[in-house]
N, C-alpha and C positions, 0 to 999 in steps of 0.2 A: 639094134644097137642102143646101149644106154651111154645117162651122163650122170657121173654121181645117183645111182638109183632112180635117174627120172629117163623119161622117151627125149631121144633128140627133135626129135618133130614136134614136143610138146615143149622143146625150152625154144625154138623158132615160134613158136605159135604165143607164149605165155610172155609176159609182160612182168618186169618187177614194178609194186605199187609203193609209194614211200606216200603215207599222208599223215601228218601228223595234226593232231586232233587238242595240240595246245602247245602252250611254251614260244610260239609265234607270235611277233607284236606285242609280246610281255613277258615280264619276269614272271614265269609261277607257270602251274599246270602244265608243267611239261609229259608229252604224252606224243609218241610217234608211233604208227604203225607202219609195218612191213609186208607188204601179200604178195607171193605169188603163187599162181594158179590157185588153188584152195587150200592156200597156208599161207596164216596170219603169226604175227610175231609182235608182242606190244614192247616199245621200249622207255619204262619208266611212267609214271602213275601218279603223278604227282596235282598240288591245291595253288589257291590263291589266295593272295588277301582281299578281303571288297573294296571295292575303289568307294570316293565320301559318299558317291549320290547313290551307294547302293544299302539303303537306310535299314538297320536290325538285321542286315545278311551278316551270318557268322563268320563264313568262306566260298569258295567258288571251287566247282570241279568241273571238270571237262564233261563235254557231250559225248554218249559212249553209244547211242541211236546206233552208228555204223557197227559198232562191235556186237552188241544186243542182235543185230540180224545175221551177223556171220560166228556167232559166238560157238556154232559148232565148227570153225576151220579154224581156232587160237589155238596154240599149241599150247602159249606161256607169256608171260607177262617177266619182262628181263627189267632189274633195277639196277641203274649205276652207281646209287650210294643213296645215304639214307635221312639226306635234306627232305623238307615238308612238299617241297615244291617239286618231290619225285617220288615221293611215298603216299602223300596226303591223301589221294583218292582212293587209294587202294580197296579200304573197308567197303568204301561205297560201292565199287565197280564185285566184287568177288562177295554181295548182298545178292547180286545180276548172275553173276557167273561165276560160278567153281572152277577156276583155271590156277593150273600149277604157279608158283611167284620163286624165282632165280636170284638170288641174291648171295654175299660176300656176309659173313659172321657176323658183324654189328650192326649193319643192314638190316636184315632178319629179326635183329633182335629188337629194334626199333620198331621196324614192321606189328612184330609179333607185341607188343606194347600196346600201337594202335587199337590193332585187333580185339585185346584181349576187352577195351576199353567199349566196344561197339559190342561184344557177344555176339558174335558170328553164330547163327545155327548148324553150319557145317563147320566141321576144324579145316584149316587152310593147309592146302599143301606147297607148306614154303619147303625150295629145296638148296640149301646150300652149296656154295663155288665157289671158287679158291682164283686169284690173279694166277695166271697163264694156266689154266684150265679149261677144256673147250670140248661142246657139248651137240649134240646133233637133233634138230628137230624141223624134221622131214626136210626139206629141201634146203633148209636152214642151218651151217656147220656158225656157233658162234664161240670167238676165243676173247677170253675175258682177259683184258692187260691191264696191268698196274700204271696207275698214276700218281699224283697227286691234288688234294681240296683241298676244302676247311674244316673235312670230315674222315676221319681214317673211313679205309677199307672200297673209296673209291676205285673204278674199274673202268676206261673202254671197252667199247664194244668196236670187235673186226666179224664182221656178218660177210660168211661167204654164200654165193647164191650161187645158182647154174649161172648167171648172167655173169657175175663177176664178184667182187669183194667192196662192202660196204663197210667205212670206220667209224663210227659215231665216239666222238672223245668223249660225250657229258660234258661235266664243270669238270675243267682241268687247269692248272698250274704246272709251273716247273719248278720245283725244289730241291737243288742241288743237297740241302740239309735239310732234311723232315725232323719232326720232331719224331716222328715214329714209323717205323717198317724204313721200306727202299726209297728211295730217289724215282721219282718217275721211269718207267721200260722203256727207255727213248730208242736204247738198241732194236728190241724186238719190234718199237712201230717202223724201225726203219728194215725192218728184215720185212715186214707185212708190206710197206711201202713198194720195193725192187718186185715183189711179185705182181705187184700194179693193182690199184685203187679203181674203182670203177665211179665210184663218191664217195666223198668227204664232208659227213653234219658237225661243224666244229663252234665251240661253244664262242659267242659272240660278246658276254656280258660287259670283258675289257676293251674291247675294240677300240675304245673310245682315245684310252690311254697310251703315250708313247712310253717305250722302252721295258722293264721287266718287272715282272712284281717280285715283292721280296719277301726272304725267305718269314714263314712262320718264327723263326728261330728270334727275329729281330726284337719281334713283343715280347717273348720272355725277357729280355735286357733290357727294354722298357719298365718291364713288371719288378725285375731286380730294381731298377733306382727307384720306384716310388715305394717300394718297400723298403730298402731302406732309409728312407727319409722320414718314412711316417710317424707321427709319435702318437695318430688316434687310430678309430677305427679304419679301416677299409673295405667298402663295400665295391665289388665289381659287376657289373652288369652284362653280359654276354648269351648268344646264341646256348641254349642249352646243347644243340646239339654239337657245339664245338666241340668234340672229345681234346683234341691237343690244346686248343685256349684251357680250358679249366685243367688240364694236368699243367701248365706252366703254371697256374694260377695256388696249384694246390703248392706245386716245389716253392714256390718261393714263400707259400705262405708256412711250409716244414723250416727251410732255410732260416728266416728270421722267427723262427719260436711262434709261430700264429698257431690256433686251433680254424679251423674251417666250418661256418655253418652256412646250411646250402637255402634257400627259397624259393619256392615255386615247386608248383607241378612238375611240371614235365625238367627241370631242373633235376627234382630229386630222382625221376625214373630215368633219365639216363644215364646218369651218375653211377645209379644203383647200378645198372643192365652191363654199361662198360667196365664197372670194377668187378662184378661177376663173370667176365668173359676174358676178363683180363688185360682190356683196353686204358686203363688207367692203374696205375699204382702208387701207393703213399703209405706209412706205416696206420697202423690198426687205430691208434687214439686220435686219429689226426679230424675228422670229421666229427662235429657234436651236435645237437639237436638244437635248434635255435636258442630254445627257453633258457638255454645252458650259459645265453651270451651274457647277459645279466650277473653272474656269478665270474665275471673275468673283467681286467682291466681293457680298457681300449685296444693298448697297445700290443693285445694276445687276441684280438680279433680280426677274421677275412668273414665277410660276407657275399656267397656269391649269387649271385639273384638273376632271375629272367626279366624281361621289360629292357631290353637294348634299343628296340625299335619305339618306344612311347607308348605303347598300346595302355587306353586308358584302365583296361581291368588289371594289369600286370602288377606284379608284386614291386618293382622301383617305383612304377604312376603311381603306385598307389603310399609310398613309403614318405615320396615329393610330396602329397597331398595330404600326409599326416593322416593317414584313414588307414594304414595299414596295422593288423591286431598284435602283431609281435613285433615289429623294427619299427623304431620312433625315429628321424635322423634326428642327429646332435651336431653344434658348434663342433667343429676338430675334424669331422668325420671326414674322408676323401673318398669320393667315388666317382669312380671310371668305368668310362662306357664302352665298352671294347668291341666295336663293332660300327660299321658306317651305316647310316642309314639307308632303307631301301627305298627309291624312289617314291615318292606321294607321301614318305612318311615323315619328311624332315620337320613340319611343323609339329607335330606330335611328340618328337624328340628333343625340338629345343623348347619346348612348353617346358617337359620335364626340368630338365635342365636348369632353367627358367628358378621352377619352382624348388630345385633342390637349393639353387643359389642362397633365396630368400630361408629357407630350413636354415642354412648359417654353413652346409657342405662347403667344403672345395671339389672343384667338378672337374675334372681332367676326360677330355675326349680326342676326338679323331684330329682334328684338325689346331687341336696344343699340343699333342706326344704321339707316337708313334706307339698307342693301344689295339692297331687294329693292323693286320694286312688283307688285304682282300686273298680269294681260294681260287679268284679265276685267272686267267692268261694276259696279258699285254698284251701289245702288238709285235714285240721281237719274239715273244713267244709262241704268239697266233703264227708266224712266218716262218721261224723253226715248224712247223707241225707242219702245215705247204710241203714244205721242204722235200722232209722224210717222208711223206704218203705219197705229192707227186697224185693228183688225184684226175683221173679224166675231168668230171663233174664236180660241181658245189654247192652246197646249200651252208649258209648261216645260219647257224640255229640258234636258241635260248638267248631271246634278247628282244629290245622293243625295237621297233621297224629303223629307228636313226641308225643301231646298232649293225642292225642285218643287212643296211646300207654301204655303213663305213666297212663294213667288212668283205661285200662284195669288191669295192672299192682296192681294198687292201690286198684279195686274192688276183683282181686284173694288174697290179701293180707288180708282182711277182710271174706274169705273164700269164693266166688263166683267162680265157677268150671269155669274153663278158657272154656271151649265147651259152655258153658252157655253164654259168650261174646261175640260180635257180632263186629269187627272194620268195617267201613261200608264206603264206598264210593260212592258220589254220583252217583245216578243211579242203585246202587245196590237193589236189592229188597231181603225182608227180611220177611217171611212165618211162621205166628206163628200159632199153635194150643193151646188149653188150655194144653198142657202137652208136644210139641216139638217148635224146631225153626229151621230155616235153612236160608242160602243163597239160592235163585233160579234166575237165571237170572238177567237182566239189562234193564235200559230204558235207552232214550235218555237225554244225562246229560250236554253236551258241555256247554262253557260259550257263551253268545250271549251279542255280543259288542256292546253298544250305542255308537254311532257318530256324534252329533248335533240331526239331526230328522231322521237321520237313524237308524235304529233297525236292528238287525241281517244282515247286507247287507255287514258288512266289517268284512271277515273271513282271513285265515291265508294265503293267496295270495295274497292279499291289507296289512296285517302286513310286511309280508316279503317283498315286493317292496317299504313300508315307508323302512323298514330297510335299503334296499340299497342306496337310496335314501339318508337317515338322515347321511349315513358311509361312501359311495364313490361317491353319486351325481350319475350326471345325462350328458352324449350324445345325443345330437340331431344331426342326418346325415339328411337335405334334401335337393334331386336332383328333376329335373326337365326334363322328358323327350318328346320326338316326340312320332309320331305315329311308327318311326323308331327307337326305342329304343336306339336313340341320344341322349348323355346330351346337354339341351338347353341352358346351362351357368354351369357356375364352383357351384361345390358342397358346399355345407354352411355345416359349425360345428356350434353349437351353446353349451356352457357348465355352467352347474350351478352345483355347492357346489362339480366339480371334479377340474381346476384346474385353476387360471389367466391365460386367453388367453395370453395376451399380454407378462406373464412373461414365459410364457410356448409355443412360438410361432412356435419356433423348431418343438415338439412333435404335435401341432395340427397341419402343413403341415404334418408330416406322417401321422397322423391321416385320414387325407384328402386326401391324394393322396393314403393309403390302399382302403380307403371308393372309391375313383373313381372307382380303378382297381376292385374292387370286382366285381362295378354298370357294367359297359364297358363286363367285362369275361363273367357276365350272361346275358349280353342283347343278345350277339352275339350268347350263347345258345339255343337265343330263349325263356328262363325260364320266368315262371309267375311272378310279382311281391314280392308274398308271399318267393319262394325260394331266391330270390335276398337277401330281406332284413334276412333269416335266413343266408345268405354268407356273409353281411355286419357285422350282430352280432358277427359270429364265428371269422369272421378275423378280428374285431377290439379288442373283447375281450382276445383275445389270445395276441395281440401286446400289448395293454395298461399292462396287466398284467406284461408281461415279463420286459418293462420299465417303472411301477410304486408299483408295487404288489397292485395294488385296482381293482376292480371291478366295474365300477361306471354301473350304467342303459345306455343303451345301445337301443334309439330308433329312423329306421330310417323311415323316411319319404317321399313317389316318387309319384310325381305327373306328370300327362301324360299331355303334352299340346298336344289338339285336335287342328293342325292349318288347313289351304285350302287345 
């Protein structure tokens, strides 16, 4: 006797695994796997930004240690849409392993961006999916439903298993009026719903908030009045990958007579990739090349730029700080930031801000107009979704721990037995049957730091000596000795970011004459070099403390002249 082409005695026997491997306890890196029996299912691939004390780290990827040992039972790797914080990793992890990637048209094409940007040795086998289309891989039936972001061509996921049916929403909203394609398939999750849920991963990032979020639709009306008002330029700053932000942005800027010039990287390539697929439309002159702004009055200019978030290399930080090589801001100019900031980054963003003021902009943001709507759920929205699924089981997903709280919280309030909740942290593994659920165990979860073309190579002994370094600088002792453990000249200090030599001349002769007597006490020992420079360490860091309270790095240097 079978079940869906498996042994009944092997779906008694087999366990569903849900562990997700990021996106737990924070925004970003969202990464959930799926296994049962010897089938793995990955849902979504996504990066981080570094948090301050993780100093020269570019971004952060998830730990993929468990997948690297089971990398022959992945089917595929299923993406809900085509945010950084669900893509991002991608290059990294299919560097590891050649597994097929599932995705929706601008997904894909975003994906396929990444990619082309990394030169993969192998070409990627992306395969494209269509909303309510559903696909089978091995024990694995998944139906991809339409919803709504802040990014077209989002998707749920309804993962049917022998155990039962799993709904993963992603980042989802409700939007009665999209800017583009349907309205969220609220029918069809409620048609998935009546056949019964076995769990429910539903996105938590609003939790926070009462009542509904509103529609995308409201910004563009927003967008109409500062356009018509404006008599200079306007520069908007926004998620590049917003495909509906920058199509409102583009209509209004066709509306009142503007020309559009775009800045930034990744700005221009998905600008480029959506008007190629046919995610954005505007007539043919309407987009110019920056250099072109110069040759037009203020008031026939839209500039739409990346750097919503503050990031200091970004093309607005950099525009604020007058270093940027084509956009000078000017007196007149108006620019709007259209987008909220992401937790940890808010200083970064009113710096900007800050600094466009003083440029002579008018600075229209989140919290004076109504520039930005968020792409995730509220909470009457988070309770519609309950509703219609009706879920045995819960798990909060994509959210930091307050999030995945209030939201436990919010699913007991609608009658879901709190034993039945599951608060989940990455790494945790989470054991379902058709009729229990449990924590069992953990995999390997850590965050794995990018570094320029380093991957995992800079861990929390290379953070903590930036740190030193960034806070109390840096000691260099190097001596020069015989074969007689003689110093062959006077010992060198060399000091960066601890204190001006010159003004500090005093304390580096002590400095130097501790550093000799240390060198001198243990040559006469006899002691190896290695203990010398741990007596150099002790005794300078002890003195510099005492007369500066800092700790700078502390590294000496002994080199042996071999003479006749």
């Amino acid at each position: 006797m079978h079940f869906d082409g498996f042994n009944v005695s092997a779906k008694k026997r087999n366990k569903l695994k849900v562990i997700p491997l990021g996106g737990m306890g924070e925004i970003g890196k969202n990464m959930t796997v799926f296994e049962y029996g010897d089938n793995i299912i990955v849902v979504d691939c996504g990066m981080a930004f570094p948090e301050d004390e993780m100093l020269g780290i570019d971004l952060v990827i998830p730990d993929i240690t468990y997948l690297e040992k089971n990398k022959d039972k992945i089917h595929a790797i299923l993406v809900t849409h085509g945010h950084e914080d669900h893509i991002g990793a991608i290059p990294y992890v299919l560097k590891k392993m050649n597994v097929p990637v599932y995705g929706t048209e601008l997904t894909l094409a975003l994906i396929g961006n990444k990619l082309a940007e990394h030169q993969l040795e192998e070409p990627a086998d992306l395969r494209k999916i269509q909303a309510g289309q559903t696909i089978q891989l091995g024990p694995f039936k998944i139906e991809f439903v339409h919803i709504n972001h802040s990014i077209a061509d989002a998707v749920a996921l309804a993962i049917s298993t022998p155990l039962g049916m799993v709904f993963h929403t992603g980042d989802f909203k409700i939007d009665h009026v999209p800017i583009e394609g349907k309205p969220i398939d609220l029918a069809r999750i409620a048609e998935i719903g009546k056949k019964g849920i076995l769990l429910l991963i539903s996105d938590s990032t609003n939790v926070e908030r009462p009542g509904y979020t509103a529609s995308e639709r409201t910004v563009g009306d927003t967008f109409d009045s500062i356009f018509r008002g404006a008599k200079g330029r306007i520069i908007v700053a926004s998620f590049a990958s917003h495909v509906h932000r920058v199509q409102q942005i583009i209509s209004s800027a066709v509306k009142y007579g503007r020309k559009v010039a775009l800045v930034g990287r990744s700005m221009l390539n998905v600008v480029n990739t959506a008007t190629r697929i046919g995610y954005l439309s505007f007539p043919e002159d309407t987009i110019i090349d920056i250099d072109k702004i110069k040759t037009l009055r203020p008031n026939e200019v839209v500039i739409i730029t990346t750097g919503s978030q503050g990031e200091p290399m970004s093309a607005l930080a950099r525009m604020a700080s007058s270093t940027h090589r084509k956009v000078e801001i000017m007196p007149g100019d108006q620019v709007v930031i259209s987008a909220s900031p992401i937790p940890g980054n808010e200083k970064l963003v009113y710096r900007v801000i800050d600094d466009l003021f003083k440029q002579g902009a008018e600075v229209i943001y989140d919290s004076l107009a109504e520039t930005h709507v968020s792409g995730h759920a509220k909470q009457e929205e988070l309770k519609i979704m309950f509703h219609l699924t009706k879920p045995k089981f819960f798990v909060p997903g994509h959210g930091e721990y307050r999030m995945l709280k209030k939201h436990a919280k919010l699913a007991m309030s609608l009658g879901i037995n709190e034993k039945d909740i599951f608060i989940m942290q990455n790494g945790n593994v989470l054991e379902l049957t058709s009729k229990s659920a449990s924590l069992n165990g953990n995999v390997p979860s850590a965050d794995v730091l990018v570094d320029g073309l380093g991957v995992g190579d800079v861990g929390d002994i290379v953070l903590r000596d930036r740190k030193i370094l960034s806070e109390d600088g840096l000691i260099i002792i190097a001596a020069s000795l015989d074969r007689n453990s003689n110093l062959v000249a006077d010992v060198e200090i060399v000091s960066r970011g601890f204190v001006y030599v010159k003004q500090s001349e005093e304390l580096m002769n002590e400095v130097k004459s501790i550093a000799t007597e240390a060198i001198l006490k243990n040559a006469k020992k006899g002691n190896n070099y290695g203990v010398t420079k741990s007596a150099i360490k002790d005794a300078l860091s002890n003195f510099i403390y005492r007369k500066t309270r800092r700790r700078p790095m502390i590294i000496p240097i002994i080199t042996e002249i071999k003479g006749q």
